[in-house]
N, C-alpha and C positions, 0 to 999 in steps of 0.2 A: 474410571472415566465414564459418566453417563452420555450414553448417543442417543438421542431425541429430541426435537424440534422443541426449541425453549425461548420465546421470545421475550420471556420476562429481562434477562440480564440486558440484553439490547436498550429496551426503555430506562432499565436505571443507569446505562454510560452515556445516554442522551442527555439523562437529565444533569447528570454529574461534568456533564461537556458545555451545557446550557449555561450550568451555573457560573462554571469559570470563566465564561464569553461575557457575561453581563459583567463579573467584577472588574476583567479588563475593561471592556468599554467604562464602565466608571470611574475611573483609574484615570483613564488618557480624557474623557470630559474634563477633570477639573485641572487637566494640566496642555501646555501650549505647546503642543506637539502634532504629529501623525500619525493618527492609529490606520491600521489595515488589517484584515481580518479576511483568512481566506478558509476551507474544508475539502475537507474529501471523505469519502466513505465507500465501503464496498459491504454488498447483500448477496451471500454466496449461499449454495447449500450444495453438499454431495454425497456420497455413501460410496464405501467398500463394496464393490461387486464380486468378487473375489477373491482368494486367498487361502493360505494357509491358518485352522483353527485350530487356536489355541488360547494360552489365557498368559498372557506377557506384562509383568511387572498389573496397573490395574487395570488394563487395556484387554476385552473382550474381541478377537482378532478373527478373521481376515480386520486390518487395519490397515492405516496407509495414512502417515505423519505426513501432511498439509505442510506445518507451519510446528518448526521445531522450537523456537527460541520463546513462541507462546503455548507452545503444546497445545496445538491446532489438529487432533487426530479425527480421522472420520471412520466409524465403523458399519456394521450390519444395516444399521437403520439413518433414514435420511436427517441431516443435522445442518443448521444454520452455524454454530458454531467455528469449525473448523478457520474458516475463509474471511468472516464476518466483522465487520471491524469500523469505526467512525473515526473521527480527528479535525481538530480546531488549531489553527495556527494563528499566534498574532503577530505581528513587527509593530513596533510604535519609534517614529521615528523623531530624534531632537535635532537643533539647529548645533550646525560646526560638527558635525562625521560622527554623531554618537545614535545608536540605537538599538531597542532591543528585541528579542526573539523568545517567544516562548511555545510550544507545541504539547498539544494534551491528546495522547488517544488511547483507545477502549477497543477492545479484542477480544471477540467471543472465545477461543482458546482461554483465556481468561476469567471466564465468566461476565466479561467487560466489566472488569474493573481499572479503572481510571488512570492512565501511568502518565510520566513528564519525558517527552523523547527528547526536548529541546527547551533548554533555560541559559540563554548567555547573552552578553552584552557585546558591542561590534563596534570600535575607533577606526573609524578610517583614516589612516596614516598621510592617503595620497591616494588620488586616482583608482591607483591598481594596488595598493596593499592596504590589509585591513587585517587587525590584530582584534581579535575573540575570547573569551574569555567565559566559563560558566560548566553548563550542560551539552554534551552535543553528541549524537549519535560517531561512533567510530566508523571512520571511512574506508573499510577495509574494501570492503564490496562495490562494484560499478554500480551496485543499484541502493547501497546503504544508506545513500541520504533519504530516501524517498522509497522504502522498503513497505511502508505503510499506504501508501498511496499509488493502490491498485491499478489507475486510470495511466500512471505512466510509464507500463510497460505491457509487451504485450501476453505474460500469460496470465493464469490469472490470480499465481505468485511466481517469484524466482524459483531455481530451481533448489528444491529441498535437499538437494546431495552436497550442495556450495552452502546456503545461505541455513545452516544449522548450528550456528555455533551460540555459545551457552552466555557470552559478553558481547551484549552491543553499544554501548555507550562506554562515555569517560566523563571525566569531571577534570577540568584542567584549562589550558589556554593552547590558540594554532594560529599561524600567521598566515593569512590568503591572500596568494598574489593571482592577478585578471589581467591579465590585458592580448588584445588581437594586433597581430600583426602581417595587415591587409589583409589574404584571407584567410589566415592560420591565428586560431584562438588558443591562448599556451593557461592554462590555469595551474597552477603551484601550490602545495597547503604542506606544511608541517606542525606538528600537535605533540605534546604533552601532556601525562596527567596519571589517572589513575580511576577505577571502579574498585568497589565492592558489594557483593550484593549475598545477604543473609536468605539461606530456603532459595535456591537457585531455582527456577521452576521446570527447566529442559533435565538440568542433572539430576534433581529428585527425583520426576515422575519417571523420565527416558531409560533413563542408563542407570541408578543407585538404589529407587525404591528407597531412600531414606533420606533424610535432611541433608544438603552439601550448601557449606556455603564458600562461596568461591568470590577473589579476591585477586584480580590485575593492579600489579604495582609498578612501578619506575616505565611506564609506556611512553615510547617516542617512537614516532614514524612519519612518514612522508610519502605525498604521489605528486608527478606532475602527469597533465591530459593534456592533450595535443587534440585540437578541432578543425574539421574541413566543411565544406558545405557537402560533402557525400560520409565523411564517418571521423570517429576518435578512436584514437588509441593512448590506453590512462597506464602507467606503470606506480605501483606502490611498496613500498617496504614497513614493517615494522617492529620493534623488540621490546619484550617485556617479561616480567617473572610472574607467577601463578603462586598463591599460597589456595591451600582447599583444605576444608574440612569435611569429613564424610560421617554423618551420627555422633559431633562431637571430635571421632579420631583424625589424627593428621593423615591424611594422602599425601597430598604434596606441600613442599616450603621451599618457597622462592627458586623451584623450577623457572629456568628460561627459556623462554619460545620466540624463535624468530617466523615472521611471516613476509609474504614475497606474492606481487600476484601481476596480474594484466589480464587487461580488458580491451579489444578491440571487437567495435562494431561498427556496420555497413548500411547507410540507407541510400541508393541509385539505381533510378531510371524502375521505382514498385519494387526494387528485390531489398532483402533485408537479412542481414546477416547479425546474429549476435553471439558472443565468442567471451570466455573468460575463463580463466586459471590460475588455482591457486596453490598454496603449497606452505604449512604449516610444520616446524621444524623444531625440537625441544633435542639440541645436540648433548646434551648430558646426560650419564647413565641414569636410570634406564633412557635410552635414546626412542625416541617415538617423532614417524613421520607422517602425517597426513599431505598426502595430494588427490585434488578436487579438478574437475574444469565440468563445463557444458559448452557445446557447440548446438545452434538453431539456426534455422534460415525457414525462410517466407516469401511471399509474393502477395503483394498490396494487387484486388481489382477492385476500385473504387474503396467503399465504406468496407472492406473487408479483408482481412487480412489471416489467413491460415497457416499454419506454421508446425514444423517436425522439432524436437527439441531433446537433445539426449545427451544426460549428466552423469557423473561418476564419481564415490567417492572410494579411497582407498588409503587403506592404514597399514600402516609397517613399523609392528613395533618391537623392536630388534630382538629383545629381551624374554619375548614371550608371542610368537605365533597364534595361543588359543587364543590369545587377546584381540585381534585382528578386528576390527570392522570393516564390510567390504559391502558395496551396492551402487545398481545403476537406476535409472529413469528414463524412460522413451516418453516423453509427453504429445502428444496430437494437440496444437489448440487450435482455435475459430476467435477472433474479436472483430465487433461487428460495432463500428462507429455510427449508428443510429442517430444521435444527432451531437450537438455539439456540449461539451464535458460529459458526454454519457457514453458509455462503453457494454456492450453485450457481449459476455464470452462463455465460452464450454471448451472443456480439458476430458482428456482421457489419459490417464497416467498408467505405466506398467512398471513396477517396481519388482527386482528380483534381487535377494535378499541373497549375499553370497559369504556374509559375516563367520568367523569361526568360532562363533560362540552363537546358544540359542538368540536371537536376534528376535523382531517384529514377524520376519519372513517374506515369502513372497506376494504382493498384491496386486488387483486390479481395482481401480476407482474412477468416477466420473463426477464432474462438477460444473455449477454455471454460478456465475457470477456478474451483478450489477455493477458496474463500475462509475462513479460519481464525483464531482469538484461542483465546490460551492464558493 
């Protein structure tokens, strides 16, 4: 992993984001429709302040993994990279309940090369149900839909202990039910489908050091969110089998993993509480459990809002103890609503590395980040 301020890859997901704006608008000019075209972006930079050195998988360490699922790591020197990232959303909308979604974005973790977070098509049945169909990011997470887009939460990413895992998308159909009743908003989604994805980029670089490609089959799950004018609380389930390859060899074939999570958070009267927990479960031998949560709370004065944030991830995998990953996160953050879709923020993260096997280690790091909608 090179750490140094590289602005080149930036301008070419610009332009690779540019281009796919103009085709769509081409697209919906010569047809009699609704095009809508919205963005977001964030301009971050931070560096490892300290840590334990050493040299982990191709990671030059003290380090301290930003953004795991794009291999988002910041080292010794300061780097745009990590945090960095743009995106284009279109909806185009047809007469009688048909229309469609598609989302492009670029991630300096990446190199910002150009990915499709969202490709599907949406019938609305009725009012409050609406059957999908295509691309669509997996909704495991309180913040999955909108993991990319900085400006709508407040640090200045999720916390890296929960929001690391190696599949975030599926390919399949979900049925979304909406509707409020009087002041309780009840939202419903159930989903099918399946990913594959060749050269995994969190399992290569993170955890294997070799080629993995990894493969979600027979996926079905479901959450219903409960909404107030002071907070939500979202319950989710979901089950599915894992085939992986590691350098070619089989690891796993059609492993089962269930997962199970909730989310509740609090906005009343400036205080702000944000709360989530999860808990990933592969009940056949080898039996392997992961449980995840974060707890945060804040206080809004005015344009400003600071915040304590402290996550955990912990592994139990029955069969074999040296296997274990184990680590927590105390983040400090500041976001500083300057004016309107613009966000100014700064993190201070502590990360203590309690894994039974050599791991990344212990870190410290600091970051600030532009937060932007267009």
């Amino acid at each position: 992993m090179r750490h140094f301020v590289d602005g080149s890859g930036f301008q070419s997901g610009l332009r690779s984001l540019g281009l796919g704006l103009m085709l769509v608008g081409a697209t919906a000019t010569a047809s009699a429709g609704e095009l809508t075209v919205s963005g977001f972006g964030t301009l971050g930079a931070g560096k490892a302040i300290s840590g334990v050195k050493q040299r982990y998988f191709g990671f030059d360490c003290p380090c301290y993994i930003a953004n795991y699922p794009d291999v988002g790591v910041y080292g010794n020197d300061i780097s745009l990279k990590p945090d960095s990232r743009i995106g284009v959303q279109a909806n185009y909308r047809l007469d009688g309940g048909l229309s469609f979604t598609g989302q492009v974005t670029a991630h300096g973790g990446n190199d910002f090369k150009p990915a499709v977070d969202w490709a599907y098509g949406s019938y609305a049945l009725s009012d409050s149900l609406t059957l999908q169909a295509g691309r669509k990011r997996l909704p495991l997470f309180g913040y999955s839909d909108f993991f990319q887009v900085g400006y709508a939460y407040p640090w200045i990413r999720p916390p890296g202990d929960l929001y690391g895992w190696q599949i975030v998308a599926y390919n399949g159909a979900n049925l979304l039910f909406r509707k409020n009743y009087g002041s309780l908003s009840v939202s419903a989604n159930v989903w099918a489908g399946s990913e594959s994805d060749k050269g995994n980029r969190m399992l290569d670089l993170i955890y294997y050091d070799a080629r993995v490609d990894e493969k979600w089959k027979s996926i079905f799950g479901g959450y219903v969110e409960l909404g107030t004018d002071w907070g939500t609380a979202r319950f989710v389930m979901m089950t599915n089998k894992v085939d992986r390859l590691v350098a070619g060899t089989v690891n796993k074939s059609g492993v089962k993993q269930n997962f199970y999570g909730f989310t509740f958070n609090v906005d009343q009267n400036d205080w702000v509480l944000r709360t989530e927990i999860n808990r990933f479960v592969r009940p056949d031998a080898p039996k392997d459990i992961y449980s995840v949560y974060f707890v945060g709370a804040g206080r809004r004065f005015g344009d400003w809002l600071p915040m304590l944030t402290y996550s955990r991830f912990t592994e139990d995998f029955k069969d074999d103890a040296t296997a274990n990953e184990k680590h927590n996160t105390l983040a400090a953050t500041l976001r500083w609503d300057f004016r309107d879709n613009m966000a100014l923020k700064f993190e201070y993260d502590v990360f203590k590395d309690k894994s039974a096997f050599p791991f990344v280690g212990n870190s410290k790091a600091v970051a600030v980040s532009l937060d932007f909608t267009f």
